[in-house]
C-alpha positions in Angstrom: 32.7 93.1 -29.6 34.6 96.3 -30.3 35.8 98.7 -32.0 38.9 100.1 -34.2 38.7 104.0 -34.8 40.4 105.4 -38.3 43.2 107.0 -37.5 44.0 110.8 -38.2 46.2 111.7 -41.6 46.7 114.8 -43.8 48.7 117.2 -41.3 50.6 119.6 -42.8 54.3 119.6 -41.3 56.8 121.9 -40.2 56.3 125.6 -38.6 52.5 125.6 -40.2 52.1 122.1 -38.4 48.7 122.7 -36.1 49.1 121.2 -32.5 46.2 119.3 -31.6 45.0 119.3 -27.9 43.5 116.5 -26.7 40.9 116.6 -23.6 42.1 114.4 -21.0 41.0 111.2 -20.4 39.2 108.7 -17.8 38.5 105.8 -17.2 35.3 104.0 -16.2 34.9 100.1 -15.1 32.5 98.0 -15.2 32.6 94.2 -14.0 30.4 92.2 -15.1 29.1 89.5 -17.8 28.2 89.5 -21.5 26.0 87.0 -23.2 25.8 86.7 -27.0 22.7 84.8 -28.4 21.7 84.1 -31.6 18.2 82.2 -32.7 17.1 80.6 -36.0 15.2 83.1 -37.1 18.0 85.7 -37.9 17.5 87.8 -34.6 20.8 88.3 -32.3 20.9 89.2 -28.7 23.3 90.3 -26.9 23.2 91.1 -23.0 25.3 93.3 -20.5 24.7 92.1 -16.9 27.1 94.3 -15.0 27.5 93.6 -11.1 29.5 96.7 -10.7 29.9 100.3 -12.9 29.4 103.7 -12.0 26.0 103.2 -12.5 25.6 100.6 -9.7 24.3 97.6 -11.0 22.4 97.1 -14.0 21.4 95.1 -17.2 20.9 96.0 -20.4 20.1 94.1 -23.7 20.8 94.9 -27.2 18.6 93.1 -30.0 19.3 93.1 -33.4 16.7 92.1 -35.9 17.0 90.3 -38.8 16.3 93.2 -41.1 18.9 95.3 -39.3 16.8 97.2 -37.1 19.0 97.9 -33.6 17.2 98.3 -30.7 18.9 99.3 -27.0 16.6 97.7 -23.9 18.2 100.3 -21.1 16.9 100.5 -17.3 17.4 103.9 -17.0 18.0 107.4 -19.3 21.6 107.6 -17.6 22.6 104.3 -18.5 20.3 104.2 -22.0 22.2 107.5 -23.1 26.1 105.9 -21.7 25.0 102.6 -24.1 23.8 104.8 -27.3 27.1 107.8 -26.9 29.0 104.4 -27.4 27.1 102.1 -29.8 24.9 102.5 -32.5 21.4 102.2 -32.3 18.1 102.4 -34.6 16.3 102.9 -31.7 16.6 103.3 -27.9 14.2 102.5 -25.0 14.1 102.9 -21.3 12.2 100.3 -19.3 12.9 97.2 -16.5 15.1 94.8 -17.1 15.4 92.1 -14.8 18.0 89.4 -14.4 17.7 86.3 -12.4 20.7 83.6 -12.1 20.0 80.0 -10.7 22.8 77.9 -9.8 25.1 80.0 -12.5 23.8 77.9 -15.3 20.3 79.2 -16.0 19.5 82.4 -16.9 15.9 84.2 -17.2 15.9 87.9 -18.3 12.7 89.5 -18.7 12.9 93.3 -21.1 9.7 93.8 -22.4 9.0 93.5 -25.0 11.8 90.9 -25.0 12.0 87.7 -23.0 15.3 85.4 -23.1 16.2 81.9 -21.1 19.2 80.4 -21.2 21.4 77.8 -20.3 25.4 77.6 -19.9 27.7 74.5 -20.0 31.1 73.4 -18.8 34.2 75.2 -20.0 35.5 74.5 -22.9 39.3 75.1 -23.8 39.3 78.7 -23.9 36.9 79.1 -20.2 39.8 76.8 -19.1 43.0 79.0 -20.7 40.9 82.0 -19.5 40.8 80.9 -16.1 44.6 80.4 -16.1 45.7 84.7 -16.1 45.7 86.0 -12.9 42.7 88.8 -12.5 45.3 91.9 -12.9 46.9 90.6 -15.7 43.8 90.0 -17.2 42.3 93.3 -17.0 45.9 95.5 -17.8 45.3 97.2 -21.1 48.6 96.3 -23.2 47.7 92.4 -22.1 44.6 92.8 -23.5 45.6 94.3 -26.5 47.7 91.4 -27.4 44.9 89.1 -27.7 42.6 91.1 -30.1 44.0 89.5 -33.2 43.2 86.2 -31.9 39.6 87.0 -30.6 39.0 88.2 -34.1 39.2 84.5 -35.5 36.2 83.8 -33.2 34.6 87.2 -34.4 35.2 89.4 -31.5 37.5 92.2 -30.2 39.1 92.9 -26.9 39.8 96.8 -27.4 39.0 99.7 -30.0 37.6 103.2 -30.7 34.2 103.7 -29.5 31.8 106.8 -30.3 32.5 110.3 -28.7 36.1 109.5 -28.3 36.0 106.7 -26.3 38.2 104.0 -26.1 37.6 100.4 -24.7 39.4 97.6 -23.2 37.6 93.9 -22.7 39.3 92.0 -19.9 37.7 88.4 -20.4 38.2 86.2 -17.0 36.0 83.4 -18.1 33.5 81.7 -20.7 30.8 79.0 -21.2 29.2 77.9 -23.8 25.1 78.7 -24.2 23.8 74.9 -24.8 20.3 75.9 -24.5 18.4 79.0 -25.2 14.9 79.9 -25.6 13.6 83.8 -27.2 10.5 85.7 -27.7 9.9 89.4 -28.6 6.0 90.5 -28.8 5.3 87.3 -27.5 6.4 85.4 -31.0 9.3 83.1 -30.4 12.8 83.8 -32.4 13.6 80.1 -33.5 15.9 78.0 -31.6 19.4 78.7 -30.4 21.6 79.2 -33.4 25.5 81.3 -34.0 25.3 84.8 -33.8 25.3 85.2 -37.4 25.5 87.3 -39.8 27.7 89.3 -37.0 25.7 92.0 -34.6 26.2 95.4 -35.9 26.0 97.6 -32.9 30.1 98.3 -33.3 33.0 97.6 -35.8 33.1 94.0 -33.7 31.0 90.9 -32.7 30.1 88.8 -30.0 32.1 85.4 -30.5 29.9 83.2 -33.2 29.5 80.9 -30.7 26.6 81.5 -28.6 28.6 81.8 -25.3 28.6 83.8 -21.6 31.9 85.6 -21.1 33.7 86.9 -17.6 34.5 91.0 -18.4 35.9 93.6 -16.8 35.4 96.2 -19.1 37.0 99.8 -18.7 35.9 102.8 -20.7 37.9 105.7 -21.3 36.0 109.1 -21.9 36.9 112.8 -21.9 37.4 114.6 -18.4 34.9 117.1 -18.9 32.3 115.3 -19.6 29.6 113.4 -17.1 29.7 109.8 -16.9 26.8 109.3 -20.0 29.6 111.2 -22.2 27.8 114.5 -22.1 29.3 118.1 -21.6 28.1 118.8 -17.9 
């Protein structure tokens, strides 16, 4: 899911060389899980279901349409303006959004105007491997770095740039497969599970192509000065 920043060029060297002071940096963590869904008729959806952040916990889903349109489903205007300093959104809006977990296969998440049900399966190879790396290793940035090259061959990323700065790291612990999933928004049904394809566009990265619920921890590094939604206190 993430991002790669462009890196900075075009110093001058020497004594006319311009130091560059960089604010200090922390880091935010949030433990949790990330669904990506897509449906037959185009649309993509992709939910944050975090048991743990400095927000407490929370949910949040971001639906892509299959005209472009990207919309952010946030409980709250702290957590709505965290999402949007570090995606991109069309359009942001604040409301409930409610997630309920039945015998940690079925899913039912309910933000109006949207309305998702899903189903997960066993593990496949990689919910197996991922299962393997102890939960420290997992989460320690330079470990994570070293995977990124092969979660882009499923269309994903496990760090990157973000907006305002930020940098992120994706710790994956865990995945299943989505076998089942069913998707209305306004009351009009998406179409039937299907790959999240073309690729959402929320960030430089995807969720995997295969619809699939993944394990995360997910740190966030933003400036010092700033509050935990990214903004200058």
């Amino acid at each position: 899911m993430l991002f790669h920043g462009p890196g900075e060029s075009g110093e001058p060297s020497g004594p006319a060389r311009r130091t560059r002071t960089r604010s200090p940096l922390r880091t935010l963590r949030f433990d949790g899980w990330i669904a990506g869904i897509g449906t037959a008729s185009g649309s993509r959806v992709v939910l944050g279901h975090w048991a743990s952040s400095p927000f407490g916990p929370f949910s949040d889903v971001m639906f892509e349409e299959p005209g472009g349109l990207r919309l952010l489903l946030a409980p709250s205007r702290e957590t709505a303006a965290f999402v949007a300093g570090t995606y991109v959104f069309d359009e942001v809006r604040v409301g409930p959004v409610a997630v309920r977990v039945t015998d940690r296969r079925h899913w039912a998440v309910s933000a109006p105007p949207l309305d998702l049900r899903f189903s997960t399966g066993r593990r496949g190879l990689p919910g197996l491997a991922l299962q393997t790396v102890p939960g420290r290793l997992a989460t320690r940035p330079g470990w994570i770095a070293l995977w990124d090259r092969p979660a882009r061959l499923l269309g994903a990323r496990t760090h990157g740039s973000a907006r305002a700065g930020r940098h992120q790291w994706y710790g994956v612990r865990d995945l299943h497969p989505v076998t089942s999933a069913t998707v209305t928004y306004e009351g009009e049904s998406l179409g039937a599970l299907a790959p999240v394809e073309p690729p959402v566009r929320f960030g430089p990265g995807s969720t995997p192509r295969s619809p699939c619920v993944v394990r995360v921890t997910t740190r966030v590094a933003v400036a010092q000065g700033r509050s935990r939604t990214g903004a200058v206190p």
